[in-house]
MMTF fields as JSON, N, C-alpha, C and O atoms, coordinates in Angstrom:
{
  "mmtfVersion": "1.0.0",
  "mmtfProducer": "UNKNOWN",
  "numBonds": 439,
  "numAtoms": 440,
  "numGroups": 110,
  "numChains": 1,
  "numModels": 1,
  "chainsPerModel": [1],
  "groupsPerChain": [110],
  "chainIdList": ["A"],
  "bondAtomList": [4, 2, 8, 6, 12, 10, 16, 14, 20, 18, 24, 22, 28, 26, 32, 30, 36, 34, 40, 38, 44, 42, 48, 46, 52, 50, 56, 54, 60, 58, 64, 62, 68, 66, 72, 70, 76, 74, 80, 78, 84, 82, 88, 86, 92, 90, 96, 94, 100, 98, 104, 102, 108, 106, 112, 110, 116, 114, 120, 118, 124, 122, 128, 126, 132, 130, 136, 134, 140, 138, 144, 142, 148, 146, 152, 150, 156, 154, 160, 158, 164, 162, 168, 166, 172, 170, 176, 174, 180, 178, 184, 182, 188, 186, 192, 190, 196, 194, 200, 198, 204, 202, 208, 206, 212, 210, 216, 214, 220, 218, 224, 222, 228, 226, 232, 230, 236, 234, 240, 238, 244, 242, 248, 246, 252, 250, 256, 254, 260, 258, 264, 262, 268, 266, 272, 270, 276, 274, 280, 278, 284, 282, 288, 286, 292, 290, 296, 294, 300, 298, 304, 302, 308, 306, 312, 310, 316, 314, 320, 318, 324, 322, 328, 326, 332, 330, 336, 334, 340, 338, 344, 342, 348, 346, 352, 350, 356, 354, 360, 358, 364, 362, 368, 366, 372, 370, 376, 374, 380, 378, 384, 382, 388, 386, 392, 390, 396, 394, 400, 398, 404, 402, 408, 406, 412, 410, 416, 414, 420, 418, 424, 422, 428, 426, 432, 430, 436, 434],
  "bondOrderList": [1, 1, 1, 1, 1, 1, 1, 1, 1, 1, 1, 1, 1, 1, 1, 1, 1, 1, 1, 1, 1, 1, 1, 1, 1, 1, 1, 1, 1, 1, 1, 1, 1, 1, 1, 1, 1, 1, 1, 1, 1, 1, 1, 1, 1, 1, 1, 1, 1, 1, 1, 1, 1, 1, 1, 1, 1, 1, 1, 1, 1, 1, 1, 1, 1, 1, 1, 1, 1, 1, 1, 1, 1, 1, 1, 1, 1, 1, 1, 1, 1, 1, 1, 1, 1, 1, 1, 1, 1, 1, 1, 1, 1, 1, 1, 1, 1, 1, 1, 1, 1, 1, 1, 1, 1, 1, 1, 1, 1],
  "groupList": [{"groupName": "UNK", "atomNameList": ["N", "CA", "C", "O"], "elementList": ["N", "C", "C", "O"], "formalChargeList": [0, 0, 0, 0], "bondAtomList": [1, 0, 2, 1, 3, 2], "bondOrderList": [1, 1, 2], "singleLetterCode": "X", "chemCompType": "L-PEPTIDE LINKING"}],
  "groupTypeList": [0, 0, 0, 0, 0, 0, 0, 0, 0, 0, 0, 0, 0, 0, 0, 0, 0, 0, 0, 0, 0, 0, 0, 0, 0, 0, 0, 0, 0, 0, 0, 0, 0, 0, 0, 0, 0, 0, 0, 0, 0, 0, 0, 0, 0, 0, 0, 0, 0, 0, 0, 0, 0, 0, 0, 0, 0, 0, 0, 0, 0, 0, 0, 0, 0, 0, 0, 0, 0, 0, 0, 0, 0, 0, 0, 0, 0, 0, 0, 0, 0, 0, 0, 0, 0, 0, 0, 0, 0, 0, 0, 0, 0, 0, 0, 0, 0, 0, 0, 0, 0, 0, 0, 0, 0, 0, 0, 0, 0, 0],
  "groupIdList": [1, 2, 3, 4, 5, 6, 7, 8, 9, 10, 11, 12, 13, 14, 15, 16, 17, 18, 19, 20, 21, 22, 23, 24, 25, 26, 27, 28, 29, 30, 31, 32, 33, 34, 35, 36, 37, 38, 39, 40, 41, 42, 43, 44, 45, 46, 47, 48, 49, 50, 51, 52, 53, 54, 55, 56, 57, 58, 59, 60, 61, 62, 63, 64, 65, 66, 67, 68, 69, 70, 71, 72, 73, 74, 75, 76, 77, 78, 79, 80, 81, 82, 83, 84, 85, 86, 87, 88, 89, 90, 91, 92, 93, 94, 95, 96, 97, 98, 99, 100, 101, 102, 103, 104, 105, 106, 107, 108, 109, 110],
  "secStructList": [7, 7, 7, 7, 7, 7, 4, 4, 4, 4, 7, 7, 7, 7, 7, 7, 2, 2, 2, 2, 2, 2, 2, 2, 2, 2, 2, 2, 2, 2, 2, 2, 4, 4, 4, 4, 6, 6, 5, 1, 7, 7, 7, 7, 7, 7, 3, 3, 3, 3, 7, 7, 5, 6, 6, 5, 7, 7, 3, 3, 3, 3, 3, 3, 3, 3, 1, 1, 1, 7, 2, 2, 2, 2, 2, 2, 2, 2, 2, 2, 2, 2, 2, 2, 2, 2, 6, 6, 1, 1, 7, 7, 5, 7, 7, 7, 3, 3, 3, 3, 3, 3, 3, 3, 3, 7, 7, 7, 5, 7],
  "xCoordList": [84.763, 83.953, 84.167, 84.295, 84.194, 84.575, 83.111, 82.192, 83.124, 82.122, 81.898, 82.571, 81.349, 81.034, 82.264, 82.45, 83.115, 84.098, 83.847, 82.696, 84.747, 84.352, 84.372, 84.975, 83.452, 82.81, 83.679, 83.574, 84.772, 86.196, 86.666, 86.904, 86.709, 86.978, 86.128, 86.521, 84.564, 83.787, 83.802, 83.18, 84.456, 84.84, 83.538, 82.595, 83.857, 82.798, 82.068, 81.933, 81.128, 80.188, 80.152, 79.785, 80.545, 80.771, 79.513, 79.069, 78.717, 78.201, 78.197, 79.093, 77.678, 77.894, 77.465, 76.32, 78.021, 77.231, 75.927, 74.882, 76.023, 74.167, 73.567, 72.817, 73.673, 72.757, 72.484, 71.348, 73.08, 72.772, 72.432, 71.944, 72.268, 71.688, 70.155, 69.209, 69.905, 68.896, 68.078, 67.174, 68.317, 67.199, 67.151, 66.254, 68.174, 67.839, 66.813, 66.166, 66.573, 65.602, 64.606, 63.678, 64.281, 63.354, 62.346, 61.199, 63.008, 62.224, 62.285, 61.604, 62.951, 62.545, 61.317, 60.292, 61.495, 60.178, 58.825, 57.802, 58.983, 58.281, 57.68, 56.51, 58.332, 58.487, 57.364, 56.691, 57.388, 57.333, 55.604, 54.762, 55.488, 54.324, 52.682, 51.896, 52.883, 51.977, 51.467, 50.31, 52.56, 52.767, 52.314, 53.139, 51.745, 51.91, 50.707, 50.355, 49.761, 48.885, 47.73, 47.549, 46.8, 45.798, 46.4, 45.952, 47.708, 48.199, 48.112, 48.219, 47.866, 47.997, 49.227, 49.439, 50.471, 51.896, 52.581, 52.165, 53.881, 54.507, 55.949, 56.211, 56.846, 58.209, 58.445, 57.782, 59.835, 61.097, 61.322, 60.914, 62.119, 62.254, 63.808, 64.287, 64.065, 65.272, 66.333, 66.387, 67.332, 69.058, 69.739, 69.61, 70.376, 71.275, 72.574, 72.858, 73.243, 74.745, 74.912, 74.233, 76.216, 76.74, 77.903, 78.472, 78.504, 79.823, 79.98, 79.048, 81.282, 81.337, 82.437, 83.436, 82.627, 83.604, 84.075, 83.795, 85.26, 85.179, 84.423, 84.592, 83.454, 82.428, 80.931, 80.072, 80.989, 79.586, 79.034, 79.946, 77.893, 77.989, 77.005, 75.951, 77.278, 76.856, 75.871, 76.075, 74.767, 74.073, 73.185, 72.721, 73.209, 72.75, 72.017, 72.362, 70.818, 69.549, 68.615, 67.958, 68.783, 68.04, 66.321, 65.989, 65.71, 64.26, 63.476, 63.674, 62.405, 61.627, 60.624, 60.881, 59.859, 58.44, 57.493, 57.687, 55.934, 54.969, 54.7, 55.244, 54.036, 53.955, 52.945, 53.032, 52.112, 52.659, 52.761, 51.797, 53.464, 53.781, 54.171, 54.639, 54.345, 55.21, 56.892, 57.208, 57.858, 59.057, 59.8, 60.725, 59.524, 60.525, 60.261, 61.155, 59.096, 58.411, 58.736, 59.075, 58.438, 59.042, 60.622, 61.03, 61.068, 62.765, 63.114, 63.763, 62.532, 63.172, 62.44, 63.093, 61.133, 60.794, 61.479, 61.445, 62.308, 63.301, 64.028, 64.039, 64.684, 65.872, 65.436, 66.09, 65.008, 64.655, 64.044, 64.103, 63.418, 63.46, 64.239, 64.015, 64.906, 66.483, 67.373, 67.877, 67.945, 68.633, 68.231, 69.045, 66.692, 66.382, 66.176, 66.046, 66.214, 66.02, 67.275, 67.217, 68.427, 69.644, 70.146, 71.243, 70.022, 70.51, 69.616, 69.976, 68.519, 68.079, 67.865, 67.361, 68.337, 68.207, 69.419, 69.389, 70.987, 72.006, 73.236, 74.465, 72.311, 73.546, 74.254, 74.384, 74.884, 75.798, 75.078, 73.933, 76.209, 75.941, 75.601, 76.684, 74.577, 74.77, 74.97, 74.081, 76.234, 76.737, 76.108, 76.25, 75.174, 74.721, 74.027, 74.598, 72.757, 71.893, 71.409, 70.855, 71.996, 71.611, 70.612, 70.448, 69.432, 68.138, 68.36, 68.301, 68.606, 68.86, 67.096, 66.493, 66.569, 65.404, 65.968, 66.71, 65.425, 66.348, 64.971, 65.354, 63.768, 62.72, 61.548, 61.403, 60.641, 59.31, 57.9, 57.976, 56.773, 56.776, 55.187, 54.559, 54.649, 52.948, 52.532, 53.033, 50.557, 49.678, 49.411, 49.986, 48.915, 48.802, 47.259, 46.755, 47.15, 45.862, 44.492, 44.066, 44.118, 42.906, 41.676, 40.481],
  "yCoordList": [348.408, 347.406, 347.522, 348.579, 345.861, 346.396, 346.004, 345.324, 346.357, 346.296, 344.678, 343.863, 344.407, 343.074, 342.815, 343.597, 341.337, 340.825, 341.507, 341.627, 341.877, 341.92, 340.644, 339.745, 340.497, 339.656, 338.331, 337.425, 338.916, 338.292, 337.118, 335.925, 337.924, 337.171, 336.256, 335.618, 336.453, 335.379, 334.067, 333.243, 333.803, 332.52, 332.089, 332.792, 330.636, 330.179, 329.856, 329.758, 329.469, 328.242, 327.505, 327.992, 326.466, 325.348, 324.645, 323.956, 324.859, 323.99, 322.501, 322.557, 321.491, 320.394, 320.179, 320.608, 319.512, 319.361, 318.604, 319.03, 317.349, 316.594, 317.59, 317.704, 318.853, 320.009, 320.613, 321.012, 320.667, 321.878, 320.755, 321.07, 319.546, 318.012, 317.952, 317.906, 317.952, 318.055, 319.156, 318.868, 320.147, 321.461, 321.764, 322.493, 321.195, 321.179, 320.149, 320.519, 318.701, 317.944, 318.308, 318.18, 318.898, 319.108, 320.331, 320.226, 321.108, 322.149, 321.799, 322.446, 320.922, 320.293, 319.113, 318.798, 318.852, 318.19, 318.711, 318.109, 320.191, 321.131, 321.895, 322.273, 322.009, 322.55, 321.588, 322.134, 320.285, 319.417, 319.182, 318.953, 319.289, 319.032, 318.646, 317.71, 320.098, 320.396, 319.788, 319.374, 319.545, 318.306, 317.353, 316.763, 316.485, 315.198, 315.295, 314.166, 316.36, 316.358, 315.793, 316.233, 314.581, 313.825, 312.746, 312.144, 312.708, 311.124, 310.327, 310.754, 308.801, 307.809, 306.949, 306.133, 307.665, 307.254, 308.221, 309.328, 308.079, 309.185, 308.773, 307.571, 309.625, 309.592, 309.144, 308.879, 309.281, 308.884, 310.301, 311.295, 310.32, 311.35, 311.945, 311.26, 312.887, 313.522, 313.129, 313.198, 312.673, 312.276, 313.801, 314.345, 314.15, 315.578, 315.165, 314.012, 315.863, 315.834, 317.314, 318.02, 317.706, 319.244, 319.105, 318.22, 320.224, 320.419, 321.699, 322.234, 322.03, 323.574, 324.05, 323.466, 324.809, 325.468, 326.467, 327.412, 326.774, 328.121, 328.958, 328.924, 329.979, 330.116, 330.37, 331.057, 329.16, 329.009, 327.794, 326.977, 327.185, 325.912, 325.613, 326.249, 324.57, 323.869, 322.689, 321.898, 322.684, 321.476, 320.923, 321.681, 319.303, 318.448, 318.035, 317.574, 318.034, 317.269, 316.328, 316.663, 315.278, 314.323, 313.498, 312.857, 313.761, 313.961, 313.456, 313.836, 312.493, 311.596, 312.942, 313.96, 313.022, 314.173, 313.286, 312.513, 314.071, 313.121, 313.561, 314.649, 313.044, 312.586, 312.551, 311.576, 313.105, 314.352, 315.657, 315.887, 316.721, 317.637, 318.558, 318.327, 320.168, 320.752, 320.463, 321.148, 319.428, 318.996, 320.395, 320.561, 321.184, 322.221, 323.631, 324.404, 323.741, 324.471, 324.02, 324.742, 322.432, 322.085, 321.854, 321.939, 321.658, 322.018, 323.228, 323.473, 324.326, 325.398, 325.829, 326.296, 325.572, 325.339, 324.999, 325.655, 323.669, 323.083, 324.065, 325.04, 323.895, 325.076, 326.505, 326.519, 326.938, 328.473, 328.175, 328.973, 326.834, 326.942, 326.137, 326.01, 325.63, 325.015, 325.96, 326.204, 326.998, 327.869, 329.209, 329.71, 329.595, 329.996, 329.934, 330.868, 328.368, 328.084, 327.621, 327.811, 327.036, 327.313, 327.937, 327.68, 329.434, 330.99, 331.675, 332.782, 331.225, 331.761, 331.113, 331.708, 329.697, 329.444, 329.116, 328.223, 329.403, 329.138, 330.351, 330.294, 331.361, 332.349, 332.368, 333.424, 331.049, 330.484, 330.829, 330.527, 331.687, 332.297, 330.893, 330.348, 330.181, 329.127, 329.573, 330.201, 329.342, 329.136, 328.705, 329.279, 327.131, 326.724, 325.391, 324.699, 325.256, 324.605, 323.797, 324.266, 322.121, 321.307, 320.681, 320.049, 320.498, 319.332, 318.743, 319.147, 317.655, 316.097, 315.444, 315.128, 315.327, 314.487, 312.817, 312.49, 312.076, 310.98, 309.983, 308.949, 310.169, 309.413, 310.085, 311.12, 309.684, 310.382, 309.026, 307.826, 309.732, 308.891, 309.072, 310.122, 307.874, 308.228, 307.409, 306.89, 307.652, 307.645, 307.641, 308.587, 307.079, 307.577, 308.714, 309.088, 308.792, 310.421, 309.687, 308.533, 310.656, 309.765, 310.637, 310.455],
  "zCoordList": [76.41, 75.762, 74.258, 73.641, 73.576, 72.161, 71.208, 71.665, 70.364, 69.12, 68.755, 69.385, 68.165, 67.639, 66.339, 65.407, 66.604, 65.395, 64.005, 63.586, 63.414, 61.879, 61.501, 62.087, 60.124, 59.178, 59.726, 60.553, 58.533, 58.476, 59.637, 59.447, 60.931, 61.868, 62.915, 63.891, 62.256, 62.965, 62.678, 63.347, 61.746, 60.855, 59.822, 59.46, 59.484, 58.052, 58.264, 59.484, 57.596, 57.284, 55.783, 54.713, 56.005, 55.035, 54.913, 55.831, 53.407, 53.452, 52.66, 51.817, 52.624, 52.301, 51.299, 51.153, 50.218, 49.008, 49.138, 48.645, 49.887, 50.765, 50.682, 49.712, 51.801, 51.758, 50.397, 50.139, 49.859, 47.804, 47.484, 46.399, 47.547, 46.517, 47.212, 46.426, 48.512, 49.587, 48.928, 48.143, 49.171, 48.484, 47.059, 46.637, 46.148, 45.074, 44.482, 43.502, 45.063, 44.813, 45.206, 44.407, 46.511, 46.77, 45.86, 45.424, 45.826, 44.545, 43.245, 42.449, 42.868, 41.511, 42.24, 41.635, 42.915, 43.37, 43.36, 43.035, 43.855, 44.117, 42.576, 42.526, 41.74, 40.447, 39.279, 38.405, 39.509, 39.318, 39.521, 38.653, 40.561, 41.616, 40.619, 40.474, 40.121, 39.026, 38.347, 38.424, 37.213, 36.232, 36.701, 36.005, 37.269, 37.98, 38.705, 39.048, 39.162, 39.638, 38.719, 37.583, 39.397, 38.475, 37.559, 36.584, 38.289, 37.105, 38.074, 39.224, 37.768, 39.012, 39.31, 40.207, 37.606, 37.687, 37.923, 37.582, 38.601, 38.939, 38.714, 38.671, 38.576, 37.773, 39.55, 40.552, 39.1, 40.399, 40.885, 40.284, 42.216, 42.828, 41.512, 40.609, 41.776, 40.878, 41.426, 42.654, 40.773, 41.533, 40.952, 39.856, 41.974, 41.908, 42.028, 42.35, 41.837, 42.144, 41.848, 41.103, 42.775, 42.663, 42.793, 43.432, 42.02, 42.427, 43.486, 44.087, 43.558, 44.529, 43.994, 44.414, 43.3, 42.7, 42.968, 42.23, 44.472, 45.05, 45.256, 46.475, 45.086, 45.853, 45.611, 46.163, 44.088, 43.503, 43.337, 43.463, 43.094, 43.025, 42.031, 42.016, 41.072, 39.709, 40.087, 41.008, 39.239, 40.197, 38.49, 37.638, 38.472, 37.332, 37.982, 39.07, 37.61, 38.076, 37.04, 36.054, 37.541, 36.342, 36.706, 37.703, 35.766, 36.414, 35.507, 34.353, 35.757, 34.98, 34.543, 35.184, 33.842, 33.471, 32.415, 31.477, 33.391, 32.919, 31.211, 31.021, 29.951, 28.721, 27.94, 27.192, 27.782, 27.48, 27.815, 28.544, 27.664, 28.39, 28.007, 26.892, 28.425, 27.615, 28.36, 29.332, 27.81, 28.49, 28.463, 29.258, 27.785, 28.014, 28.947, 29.293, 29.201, 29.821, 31.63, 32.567, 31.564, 32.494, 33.068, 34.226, 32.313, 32.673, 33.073, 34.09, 31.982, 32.662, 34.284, 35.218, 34.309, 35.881, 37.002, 38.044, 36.779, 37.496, 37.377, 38.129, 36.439, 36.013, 37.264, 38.306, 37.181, 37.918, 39.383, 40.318, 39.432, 41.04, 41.507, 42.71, 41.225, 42.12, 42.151, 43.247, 40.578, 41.002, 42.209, 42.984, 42.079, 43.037, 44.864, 45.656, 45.116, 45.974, 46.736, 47.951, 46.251, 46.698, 46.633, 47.13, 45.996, 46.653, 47.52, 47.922, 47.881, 48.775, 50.143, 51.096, 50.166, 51.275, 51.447, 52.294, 50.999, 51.418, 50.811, 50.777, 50.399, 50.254, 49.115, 48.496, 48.626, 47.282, 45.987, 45.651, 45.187, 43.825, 42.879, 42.67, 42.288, 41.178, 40.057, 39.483, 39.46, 38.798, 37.214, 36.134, 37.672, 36.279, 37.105, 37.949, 36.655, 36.699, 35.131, 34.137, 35.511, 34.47, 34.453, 35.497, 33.332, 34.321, 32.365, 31.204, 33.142, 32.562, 32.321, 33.347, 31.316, 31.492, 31.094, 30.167, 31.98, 32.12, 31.452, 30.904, 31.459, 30.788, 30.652, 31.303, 29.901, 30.134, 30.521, 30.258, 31.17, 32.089, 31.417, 31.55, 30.679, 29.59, 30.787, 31.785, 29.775, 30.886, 32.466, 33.003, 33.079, 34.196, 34.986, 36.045, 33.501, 33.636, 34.333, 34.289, 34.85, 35.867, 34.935, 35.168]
}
């Protein structure tokens, strides 16, 4: 009887950039959450795009934030839970995490 395959020879898993665009919105969604709690306007969901660059992956995220705010306090939020959350739920070293504020999004406050 033999031992279980090495690593090597059990083969890959590929994942899809959809999937790293999929969980990266979602925790900038998540990141986000906060901010936005008690406004009765709310930004747009975040558009992602990633690249995969041999065996790390780069991810730009562009994201409305409510106005006033601390905008930078909140970026790096995004910033640290997207890079966090696509290495931990998919293994892949990131590389570099961009968050794009694409508008800011006044009143709204209840």
């Amino acid at each position: 009887m033999t031992g279980p395959a090495a690593p090597a020879a059990r083969g890959r898993i590929r994942i899809s950039d959809r999937a790293y665009a999929r969980i990266a919105a979602r925790a900038a969604t998540e990141a986000l959450a906060g901010a936005w709690a008690g406004r009765s306007l709310r930004g747009a969901l975040p558009t992602v795009s990633v690249s995969v660059p041999g065996s790390t992956v780069r991810v730009r995220i562009e994201v409305e934030l409510p106005f006033p705010s601390d905008l930078a306090a909140l970026a790096r939020a995004v910033r640290d839970r997207v890079g966090a959350q696509v290495k931990g739920l998919t293994g892949t070293r990131v590389s570099e995490v961009v968050v794009v504020v694409e508008r800011l999004v006044t009143g709204g406050r209840s």
